[in-house]
C-alpha atoms as a printed R data frame, in Angstrom:
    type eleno elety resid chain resno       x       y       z
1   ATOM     1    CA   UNK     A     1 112.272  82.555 115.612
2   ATOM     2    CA   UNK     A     2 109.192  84.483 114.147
3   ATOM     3    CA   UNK     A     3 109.042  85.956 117.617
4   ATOM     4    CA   UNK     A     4 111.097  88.848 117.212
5   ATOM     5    CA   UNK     A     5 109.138  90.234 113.667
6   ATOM     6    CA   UNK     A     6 106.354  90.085 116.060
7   ATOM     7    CA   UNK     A     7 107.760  91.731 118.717
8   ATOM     8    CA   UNK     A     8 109.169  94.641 116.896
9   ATOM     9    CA   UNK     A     9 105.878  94.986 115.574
10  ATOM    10    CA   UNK     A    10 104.361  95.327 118.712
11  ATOM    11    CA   UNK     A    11 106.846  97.262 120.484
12  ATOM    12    CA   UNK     A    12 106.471 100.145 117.056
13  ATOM    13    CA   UNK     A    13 102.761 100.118 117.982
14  ATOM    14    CA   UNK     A    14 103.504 100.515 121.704
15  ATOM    15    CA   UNK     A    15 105.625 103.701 121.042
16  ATOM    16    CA   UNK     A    16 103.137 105.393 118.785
17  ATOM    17    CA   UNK     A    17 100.434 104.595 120.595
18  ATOM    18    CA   UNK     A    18 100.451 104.335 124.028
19  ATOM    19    CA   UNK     A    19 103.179 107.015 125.052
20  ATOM    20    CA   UNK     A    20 101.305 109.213 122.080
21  ATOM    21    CA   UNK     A    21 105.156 109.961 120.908
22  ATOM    22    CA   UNK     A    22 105.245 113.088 118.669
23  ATOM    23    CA   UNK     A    23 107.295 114.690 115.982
24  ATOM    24    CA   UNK     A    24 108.503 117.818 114.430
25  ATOM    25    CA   UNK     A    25 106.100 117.848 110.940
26  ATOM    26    CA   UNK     A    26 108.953 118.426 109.251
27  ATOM    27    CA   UNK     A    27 110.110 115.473 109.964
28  ATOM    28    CA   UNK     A    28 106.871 113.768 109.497
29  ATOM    29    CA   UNK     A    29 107.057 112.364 106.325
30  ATOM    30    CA   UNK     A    30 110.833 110.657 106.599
31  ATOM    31    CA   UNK     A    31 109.724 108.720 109.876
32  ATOM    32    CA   UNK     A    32 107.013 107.634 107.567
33  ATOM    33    CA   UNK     A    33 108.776 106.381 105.201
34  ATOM    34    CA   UNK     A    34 111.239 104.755 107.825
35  ATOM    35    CA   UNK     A    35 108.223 102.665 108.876
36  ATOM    36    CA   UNK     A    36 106.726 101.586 105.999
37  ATOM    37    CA   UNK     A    37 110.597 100.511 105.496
38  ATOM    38    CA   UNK     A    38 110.200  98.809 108.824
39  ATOM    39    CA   UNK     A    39 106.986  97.169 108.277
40  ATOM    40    CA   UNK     A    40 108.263  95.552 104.737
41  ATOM    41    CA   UNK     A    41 111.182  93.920 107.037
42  ATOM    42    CA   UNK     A    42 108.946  92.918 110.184
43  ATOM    43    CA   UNK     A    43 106.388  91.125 107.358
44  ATOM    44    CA   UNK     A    44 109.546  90.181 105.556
45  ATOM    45    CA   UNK     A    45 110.757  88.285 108.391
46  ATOM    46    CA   UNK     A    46 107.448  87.100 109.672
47  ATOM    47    CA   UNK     A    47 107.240  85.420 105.813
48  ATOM    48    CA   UNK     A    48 110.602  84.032 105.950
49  ATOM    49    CA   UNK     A    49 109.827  82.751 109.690
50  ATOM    50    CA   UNK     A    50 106.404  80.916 107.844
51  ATOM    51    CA   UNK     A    51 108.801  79.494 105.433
52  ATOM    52    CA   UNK     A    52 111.536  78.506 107.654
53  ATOM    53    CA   UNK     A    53 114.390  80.903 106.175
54  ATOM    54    CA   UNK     A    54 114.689  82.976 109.008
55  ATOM    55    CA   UNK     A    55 117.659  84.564 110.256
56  ATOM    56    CA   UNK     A    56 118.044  87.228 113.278
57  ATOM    57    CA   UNK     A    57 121.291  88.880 111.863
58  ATOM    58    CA   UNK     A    58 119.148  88.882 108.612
59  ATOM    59    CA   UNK     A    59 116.155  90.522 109.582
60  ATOM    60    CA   UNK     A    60 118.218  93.176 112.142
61  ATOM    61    CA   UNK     A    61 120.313  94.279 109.868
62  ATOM    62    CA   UNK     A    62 117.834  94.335 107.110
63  ATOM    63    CA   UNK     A    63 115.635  96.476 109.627
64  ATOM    64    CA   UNK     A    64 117.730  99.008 110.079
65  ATOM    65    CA   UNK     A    65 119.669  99.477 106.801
66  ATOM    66    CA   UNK     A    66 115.996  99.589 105.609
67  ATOM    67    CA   UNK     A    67 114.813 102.172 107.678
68  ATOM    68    CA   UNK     A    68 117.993 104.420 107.561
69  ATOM    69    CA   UNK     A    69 118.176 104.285 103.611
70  ATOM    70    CA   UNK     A    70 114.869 105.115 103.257
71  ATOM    71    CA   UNK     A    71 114.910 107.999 105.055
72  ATOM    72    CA   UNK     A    72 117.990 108.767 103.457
73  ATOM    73    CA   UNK     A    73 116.794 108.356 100.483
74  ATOM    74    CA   UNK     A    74 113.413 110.318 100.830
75  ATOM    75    CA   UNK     A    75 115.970 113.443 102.833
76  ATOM    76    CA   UNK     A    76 118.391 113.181  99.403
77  ATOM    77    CA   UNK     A    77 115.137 113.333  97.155
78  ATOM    78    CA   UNK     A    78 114.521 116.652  99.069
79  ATOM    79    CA   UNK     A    79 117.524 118.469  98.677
80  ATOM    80    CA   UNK     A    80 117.803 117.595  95.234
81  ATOM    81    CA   UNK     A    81 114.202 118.440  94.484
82  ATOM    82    CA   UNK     A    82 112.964 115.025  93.548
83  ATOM    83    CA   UNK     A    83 110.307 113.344  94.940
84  ATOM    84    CA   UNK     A    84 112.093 110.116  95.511
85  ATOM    85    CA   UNK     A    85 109.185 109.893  98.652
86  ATOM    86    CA   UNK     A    86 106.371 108.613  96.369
87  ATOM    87    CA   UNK     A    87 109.006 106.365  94.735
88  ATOM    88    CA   UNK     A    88 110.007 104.416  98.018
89  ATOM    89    CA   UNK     A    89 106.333 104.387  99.158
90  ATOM    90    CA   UNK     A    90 105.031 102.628  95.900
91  ATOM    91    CA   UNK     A    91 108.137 100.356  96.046
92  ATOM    92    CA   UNK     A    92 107.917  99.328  99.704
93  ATOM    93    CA   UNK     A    93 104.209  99.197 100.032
94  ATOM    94    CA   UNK     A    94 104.055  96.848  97.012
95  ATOM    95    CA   UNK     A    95 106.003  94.433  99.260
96  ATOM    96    CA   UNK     A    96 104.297  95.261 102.226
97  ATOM    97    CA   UNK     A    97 101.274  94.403 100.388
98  ATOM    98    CA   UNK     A    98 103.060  90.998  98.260
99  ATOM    99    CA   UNK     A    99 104.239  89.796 102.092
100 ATOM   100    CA   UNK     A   100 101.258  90.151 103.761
101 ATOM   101    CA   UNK     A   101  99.569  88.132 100.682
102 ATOM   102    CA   UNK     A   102 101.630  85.276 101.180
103 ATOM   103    CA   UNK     A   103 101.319  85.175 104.581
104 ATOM   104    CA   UNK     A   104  98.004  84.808 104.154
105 ATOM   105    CA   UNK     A   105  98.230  82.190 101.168
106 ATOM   106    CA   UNK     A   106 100.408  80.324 103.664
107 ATOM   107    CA   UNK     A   107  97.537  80.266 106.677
108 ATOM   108    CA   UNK     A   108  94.672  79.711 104.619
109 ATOM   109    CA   UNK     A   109  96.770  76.870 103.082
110 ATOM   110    CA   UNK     A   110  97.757  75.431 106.889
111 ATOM   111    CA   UNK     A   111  94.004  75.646 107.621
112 ATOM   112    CA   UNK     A   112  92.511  73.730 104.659
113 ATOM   113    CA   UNK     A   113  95.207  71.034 104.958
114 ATOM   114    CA   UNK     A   114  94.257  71.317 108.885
115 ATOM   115    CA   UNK     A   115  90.338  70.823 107.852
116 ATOM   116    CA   UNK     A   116  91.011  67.668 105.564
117 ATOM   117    CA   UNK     A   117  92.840  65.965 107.749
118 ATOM   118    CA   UNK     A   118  90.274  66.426 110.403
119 ATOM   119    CA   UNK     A   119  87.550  65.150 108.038
């Protein structure tokens, strides 16, 4: 089922970009982090569809308790007057960064054993 990673992926690019969706700014930087939150479960689940772990109830709830708690989180950070922002985006863009690694560990490993067996 690594369909539907892939198609909330698509669907988030759809909305920014083709109906050229704004915001208030001062909202800016919570939707922000609420997609970066997003993007770690879309790669999350397109790594666990790779591996053949995934789930739907997994990766939908996952997607939006994600999304709402780090918004929630970056919102709290601001009324409290810590910058829990930067904290969430180092956090979650490390495993943006660790998923998209081993997804492409996994294809480069599909395509070499592809090549030798060819040979």
């Amino acid at each position: 089922m690594l369909l539907l990673p892939v198609l909330a992926l698509v669907i988030g690019f759809f909305v920014v970009f083709v109906t050229k969706w704004t915001i208030p700014p001062q909202y800016a930087s919570y939707l922000a982090l609420a997609a970066l939150a997003g993007l770690d479960s879309v790669f999350g689940g397109i790594r666990a569809g790779l591996e053949g772990k995934f789930h739907t109830d997994v990766f939908l709830s996952g997607f939006v308790v994600n999304t709402l708690l780090a918004a929630s989180l970056a919102w709290l950070g601001d009324q409290i007057g810590v910058d829990l922002l930067l904290a969430a985006v180092v956090a979650l863009g490390g495993r943006v960064f660790l998923n998209l690694s081993l997804i492409r560990r996994y294809w480069l490993t599909q395509a070499s054993v592809s090549r030798r067996r060819d040979a």
